[in-house]
N, C-alpha and C positions, 0 to 999 in steps of 0.2 A: 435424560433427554436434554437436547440445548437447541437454542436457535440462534443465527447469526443476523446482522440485520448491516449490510454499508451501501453509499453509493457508491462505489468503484465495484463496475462488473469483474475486474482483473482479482480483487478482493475477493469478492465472493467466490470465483472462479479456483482460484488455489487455496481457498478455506475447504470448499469441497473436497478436491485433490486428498486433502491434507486428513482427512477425517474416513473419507468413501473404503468399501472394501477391498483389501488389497489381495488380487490375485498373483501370487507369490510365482508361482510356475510359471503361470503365462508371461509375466514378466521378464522372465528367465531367459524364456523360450523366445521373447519378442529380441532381448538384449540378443542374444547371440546369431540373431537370422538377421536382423537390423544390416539392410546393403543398399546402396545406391540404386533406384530406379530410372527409367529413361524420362525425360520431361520434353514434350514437346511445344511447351511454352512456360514461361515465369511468373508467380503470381504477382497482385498488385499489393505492396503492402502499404505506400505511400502515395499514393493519390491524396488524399487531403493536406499535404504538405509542399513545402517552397525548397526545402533543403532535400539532401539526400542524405539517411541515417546507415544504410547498408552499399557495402561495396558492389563490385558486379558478379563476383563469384561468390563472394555470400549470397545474394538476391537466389543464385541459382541452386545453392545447398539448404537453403531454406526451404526452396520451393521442393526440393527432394523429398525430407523431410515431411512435410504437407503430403505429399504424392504417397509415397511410401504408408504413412500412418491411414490416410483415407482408401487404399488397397487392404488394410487387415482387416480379417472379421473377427473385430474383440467386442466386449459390451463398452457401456458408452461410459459408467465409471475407471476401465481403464484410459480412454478415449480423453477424461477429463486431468486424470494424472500424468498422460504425455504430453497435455495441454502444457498443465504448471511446468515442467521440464521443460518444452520447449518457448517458451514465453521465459524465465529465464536464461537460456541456450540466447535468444535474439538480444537482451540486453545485453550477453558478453561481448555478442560478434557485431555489435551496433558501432558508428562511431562515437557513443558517449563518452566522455572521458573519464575516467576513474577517480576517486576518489572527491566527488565532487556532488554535493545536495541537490543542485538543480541541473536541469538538461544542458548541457553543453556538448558542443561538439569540438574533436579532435581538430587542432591546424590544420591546414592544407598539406602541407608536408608531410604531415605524422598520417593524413588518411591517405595519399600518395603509395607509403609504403606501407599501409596496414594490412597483414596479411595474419588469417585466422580462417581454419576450421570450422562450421556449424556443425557438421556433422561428427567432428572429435568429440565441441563442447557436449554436442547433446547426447553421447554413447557416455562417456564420461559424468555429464548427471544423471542419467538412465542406472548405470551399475552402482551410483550413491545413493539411489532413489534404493534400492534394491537391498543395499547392504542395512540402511536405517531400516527397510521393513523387517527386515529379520532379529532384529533386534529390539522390535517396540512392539507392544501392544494394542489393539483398537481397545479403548474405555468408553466410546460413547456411542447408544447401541439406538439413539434416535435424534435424527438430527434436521433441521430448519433454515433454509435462506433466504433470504428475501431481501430487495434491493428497496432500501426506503433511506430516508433522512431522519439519523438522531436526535434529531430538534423535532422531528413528529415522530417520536418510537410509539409511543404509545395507539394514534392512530393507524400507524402501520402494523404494529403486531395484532390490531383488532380486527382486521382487513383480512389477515391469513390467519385466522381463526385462534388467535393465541390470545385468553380473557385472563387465565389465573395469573399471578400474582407471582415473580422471578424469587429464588433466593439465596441466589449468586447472581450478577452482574458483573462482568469483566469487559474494562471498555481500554482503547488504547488509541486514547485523540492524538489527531495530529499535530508536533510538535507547534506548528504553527502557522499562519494561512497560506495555500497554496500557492499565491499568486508571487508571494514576496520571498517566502522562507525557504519550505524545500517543496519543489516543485513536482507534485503526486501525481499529475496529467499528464506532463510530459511522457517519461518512461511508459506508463500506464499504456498510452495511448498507442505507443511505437511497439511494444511487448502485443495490445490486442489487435491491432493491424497485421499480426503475422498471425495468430490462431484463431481469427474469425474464418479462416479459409478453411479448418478439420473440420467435417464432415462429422453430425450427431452432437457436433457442442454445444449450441445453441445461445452462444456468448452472445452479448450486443457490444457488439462496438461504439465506442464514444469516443469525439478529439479531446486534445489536451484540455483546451477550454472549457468545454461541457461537464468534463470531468473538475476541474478546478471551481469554477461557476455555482458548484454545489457541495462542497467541500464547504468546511467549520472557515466563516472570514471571507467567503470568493463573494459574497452578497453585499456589494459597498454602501455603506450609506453613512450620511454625513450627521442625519438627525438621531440617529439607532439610541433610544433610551438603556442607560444602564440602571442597573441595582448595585452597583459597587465602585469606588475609587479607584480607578487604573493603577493611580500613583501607590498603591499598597503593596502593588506586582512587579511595575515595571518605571525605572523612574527617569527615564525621558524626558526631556523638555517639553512641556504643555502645547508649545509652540510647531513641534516638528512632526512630517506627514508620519514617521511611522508612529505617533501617538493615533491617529485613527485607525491604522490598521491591526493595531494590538486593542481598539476597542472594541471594534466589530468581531474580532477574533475571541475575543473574552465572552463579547456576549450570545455571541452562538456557543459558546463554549456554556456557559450559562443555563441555556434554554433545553442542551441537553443533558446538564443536568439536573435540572427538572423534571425531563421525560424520564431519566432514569428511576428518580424517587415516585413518579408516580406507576410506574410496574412494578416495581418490588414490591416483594411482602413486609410483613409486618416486622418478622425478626431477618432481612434480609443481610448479607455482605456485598459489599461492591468493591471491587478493586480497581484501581487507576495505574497504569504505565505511564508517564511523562517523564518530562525531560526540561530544563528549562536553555530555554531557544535566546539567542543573542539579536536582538533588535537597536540597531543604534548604536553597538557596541554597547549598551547596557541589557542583563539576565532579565528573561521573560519568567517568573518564579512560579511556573503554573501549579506544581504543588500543593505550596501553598494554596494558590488558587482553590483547586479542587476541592481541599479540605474545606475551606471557611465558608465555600458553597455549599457543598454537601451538608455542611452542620448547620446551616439556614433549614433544609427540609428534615430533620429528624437524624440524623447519621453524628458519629461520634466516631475519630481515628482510634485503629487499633493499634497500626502499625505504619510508620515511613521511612522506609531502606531505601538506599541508593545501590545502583552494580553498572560497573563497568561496561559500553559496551564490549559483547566478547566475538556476535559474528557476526556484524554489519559492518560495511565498508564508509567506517565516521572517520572524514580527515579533521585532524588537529585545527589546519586551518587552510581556507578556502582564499581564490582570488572572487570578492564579491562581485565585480564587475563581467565578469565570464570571459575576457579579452586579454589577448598577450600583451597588448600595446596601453594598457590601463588596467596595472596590477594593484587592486586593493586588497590587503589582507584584513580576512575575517578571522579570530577566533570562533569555533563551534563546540559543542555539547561533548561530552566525556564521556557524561552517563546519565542516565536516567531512572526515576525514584516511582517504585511502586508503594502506592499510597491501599491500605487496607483499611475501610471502615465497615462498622454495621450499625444498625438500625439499633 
């Protein structure tokens, strides 16, 4: 059995997806009947927002889409898997620009001539959704979500009835605070604006903010006590604002790993996915990190590899400033080091 535990409803929402039963047929059966329906109006997916993230015919194949999927009588686990399909389908057809950590949008020009399919992308990840189930496995045959904060795991999982005592732990923080680094609201939030409209999902929608706001580091504070020397991690001038935002980020990063060790069992494993993030043009070494954390509550490394990323869209290097007319360049991450310890 396992349980999943994040704030981001989009999170939780395609861990489902990703885990639920897979009706293999119906699937099938959905890919190949899958046609335009008639709409007589477009949904809203941007109302909370200043910019426009979708064009005008995207807006109107999205809303098909929606139309289409709330016309079928499927159960509501397949209902949650065309969810994740289509929630990534909106990121493709969005103006975001590619290859890029935080929300930007295309030039004016380039969204002039942006022209894209919703309804390609999303047949097209439909039939990939489909060829990967026939080739994998389900292994996990009971499964938990719950929308809490990792800095309260322990209160949260007592909440939804979960006393004993973990003995795997698999956590995968955010490289680093939303606000500054790679920006987990934004997307998030443009991705659930379009499938809070399916019928049976039961998503909650959150803006960027809401979602950032409660994110590891979106909690600012000037006074935030540590238990560790920054300058072990990340070596910065003492003097400069991202030294506060890599403290605040540390120490939430911190406090969830203290809820970690206190749900685990006695001979537990915990494993970390990080990456070390560039702040300042100096390496955020969260690895490390992790480790010398975790070995304050009882935990000893077993193992620390690094791998490449191989299918995430990580650019070499980024314009920080997000603007044609004020090009900074950022070096970003390569790859990322899974850290194995146990009790």
């Amino acid at each position: 059995s396992a349980v999943g535990v994040d704030v981001n409803p989009l999170a939780l929402m395609i861990a489902r997806a990703k885990v639920s039963t897979i009706h293999l047929r119906m699937l099938e059966d959905l890919s190949r009947r899958a046609a335009r329906p008639k709409v007589s109006g477009l949904y809203d997916f941007e109302s909370e927002r200043t910019a426009d993230w979708f064009s005008g015919p995207v807006r109107r194949e999205l809303s098909e889409i929606i139309t289409w999927i709330n016309g079928e009588r499927i159960p509501r686990t397949v209902v949650v898997q065309l969810a994740a399909i289509l929630s990534a389908t909106a990121r493709d057809v969005s103006f975001c620009r590619n290859q890029q950590w935080k929300l930007h949008r295309l030039p004016q020009l380039e969204r002039d001539v942006f022209e894209v399919s919703p309804w390609a992308v999303f047949k097209k990840r439909l039939r990939r959704f489909i060829e990967e189930a026939r080739s994998s496995s389900q292994v996990v045959s009971r499964y938990k979500f719950c929308t809490g904060d990792a800095r309260d795991l322990e209160s949260v999982l007592r909440v939804h009835g979960e006393r004993r005592g973990f003995d795997v732990v698999v956590s995968s923080p955010p490289y680093g605070d939303s606000r500054t680094t790679v920006g987990y609201g934004g997307m998030s939030s443009i991705c659930l604006g379009v499938v809070r409209h399916l019928a049976r999902l039961d998503v909650q929608f959150k803006t960027a903010g809401e979602i950032d706001r409660v994110c590891l580091g979106g909690r600012r504070s000037d006074e935030a006590p540590t238990e560790f020397d920054v300058s072990e991690y990340w070596r910065g001038r003492r003097e400069s604002p991202g030294r506060l935002r890599v403290r605040n980020y540390l120490t939430d990063l911190f406090r969830s790993c203290s809820e970690i060790a206190a749900v685990a069992s006695p001979k537990a494993h915990a494993i970390f996915v990080v990456a070390r993030r560039n702040v300042e043009n100096r390496r955020l070494y969260l690895d490390r990190f992790v480790a010398d954390t975790m070995r304050r509550f009882g935990f000893e490394v077993v193992s620390l590899r690094s791998r490449a990323f191989a299918s995430k869209k990580t650019p070499i290097a980024i314009n920080a400033s997000g603007r044609s007319s004020d090009v900074r360049r950022v070096i970003t991450m390569r790859q990322e080091f899974v850290v194995t310890l146990r009790r």
